[in-house]
N, C-alpha and C positions, 0 to 999 in steps of 0.2 A: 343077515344080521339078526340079533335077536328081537330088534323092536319091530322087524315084519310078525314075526311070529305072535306078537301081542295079539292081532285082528284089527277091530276098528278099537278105539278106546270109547265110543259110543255104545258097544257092545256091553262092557262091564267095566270096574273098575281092575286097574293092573294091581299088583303085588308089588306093596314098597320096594322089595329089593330088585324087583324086574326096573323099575323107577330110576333107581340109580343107575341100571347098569344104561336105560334108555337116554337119560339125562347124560351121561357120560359119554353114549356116541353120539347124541347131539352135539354134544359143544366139542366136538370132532370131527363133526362135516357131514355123516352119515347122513344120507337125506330122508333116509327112511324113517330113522329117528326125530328126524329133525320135525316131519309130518307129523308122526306120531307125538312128540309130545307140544305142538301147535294144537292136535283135537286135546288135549288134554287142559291147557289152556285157555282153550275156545270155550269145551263143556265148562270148566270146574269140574272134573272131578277126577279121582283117584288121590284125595288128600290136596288137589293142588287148584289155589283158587282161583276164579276164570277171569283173566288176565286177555283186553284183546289183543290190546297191543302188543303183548309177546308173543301170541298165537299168528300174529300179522308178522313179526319180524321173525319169526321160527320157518313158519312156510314162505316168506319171501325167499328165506337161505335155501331150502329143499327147491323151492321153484327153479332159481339159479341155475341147479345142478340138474334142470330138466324133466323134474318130477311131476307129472300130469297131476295127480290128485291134488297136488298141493298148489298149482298153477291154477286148478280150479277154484278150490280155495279162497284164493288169492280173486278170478273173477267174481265171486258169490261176494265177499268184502267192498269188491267195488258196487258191485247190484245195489248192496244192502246200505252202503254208507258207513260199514264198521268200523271200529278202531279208528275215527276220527276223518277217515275217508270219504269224498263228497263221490254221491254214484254217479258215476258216469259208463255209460253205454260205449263207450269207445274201449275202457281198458274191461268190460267185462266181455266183449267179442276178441279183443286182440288176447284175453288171458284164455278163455273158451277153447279158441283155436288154438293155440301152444298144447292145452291138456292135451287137447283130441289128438295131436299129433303124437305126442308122449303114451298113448294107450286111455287114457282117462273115457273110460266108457260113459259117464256122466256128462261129460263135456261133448262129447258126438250127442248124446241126446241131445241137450240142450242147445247145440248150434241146429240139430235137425226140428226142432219144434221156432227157433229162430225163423227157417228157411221158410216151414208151413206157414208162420203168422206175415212174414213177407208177403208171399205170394198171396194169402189172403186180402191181407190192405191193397192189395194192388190191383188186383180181379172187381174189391171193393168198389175202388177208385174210377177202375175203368165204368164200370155198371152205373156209378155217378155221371161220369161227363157222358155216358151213352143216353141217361134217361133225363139229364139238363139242354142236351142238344136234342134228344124228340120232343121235349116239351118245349124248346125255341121253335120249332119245324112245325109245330102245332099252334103256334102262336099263342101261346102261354107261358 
């Protein structure tokens, strides 16, 4: 479709007429379009003013259709609290892991720096009750 061909809309802005034709397979179900013009909404820009909530219900529709980027999208909205959304850590791991599934190379990062800061707190953890029970054993 032609609104892959755009890039990112973060890139540049698009050409009114590219606009139309992207806006047209938007509200057509094209999910690629439908991504694309969600960043478009998101930034502001390419004449069109930044709208979250559209950019929320644009990539909800492309999410739908299994679109990783726009899945992520959709978890970074929840991270951040956007478009009116309270963050929650459950739908930005459950949206995370849908991208990752769909290709979203963004979203395997971010579950993989997930997994490190896990196993982090946890190693943390353990070094705690290791150094609270020698210092019981010590009577201290």
């Amino acid at each position: 479709m032609l609104a892959a061909a755009t890039g990112s809309a973060a890139a540049a802005d698009v050409d009114p007429s590219m606009l139309v034709i992207e806006r047209f397979a938007a509200e057509r179900g094209d999910a690629n379009a439908q991504y694309f013009m969600g960043e478009h909404h998101e930034l502001g820009d390419s004449g069109i003013a930044k709208d979250l909530g559209k950019a929320l219900a644009l990539y909800t529709q492309a999410a739908a259709q299994q679109h990783g980027p726009a899945q992520y999208k959709l978890g970074m909205f929840h991270e951040q609290g956007l478009a009116g959304l309270r963050p929650d850590p459950g739908e930005v791991m459950q949206w995370s892991q849908r991208a990752a599934e769909n290709g979203s190379t963004l979203a395997r990062q971010r579950l993989a720096a997930f997994e490190r800061a896990a196993a982090e707190d946890a190693a943390r953890a353990v070094r705690e009750r290791e150094a609270a029970e020698q210092q019981r054993l010590n009577g201290g």
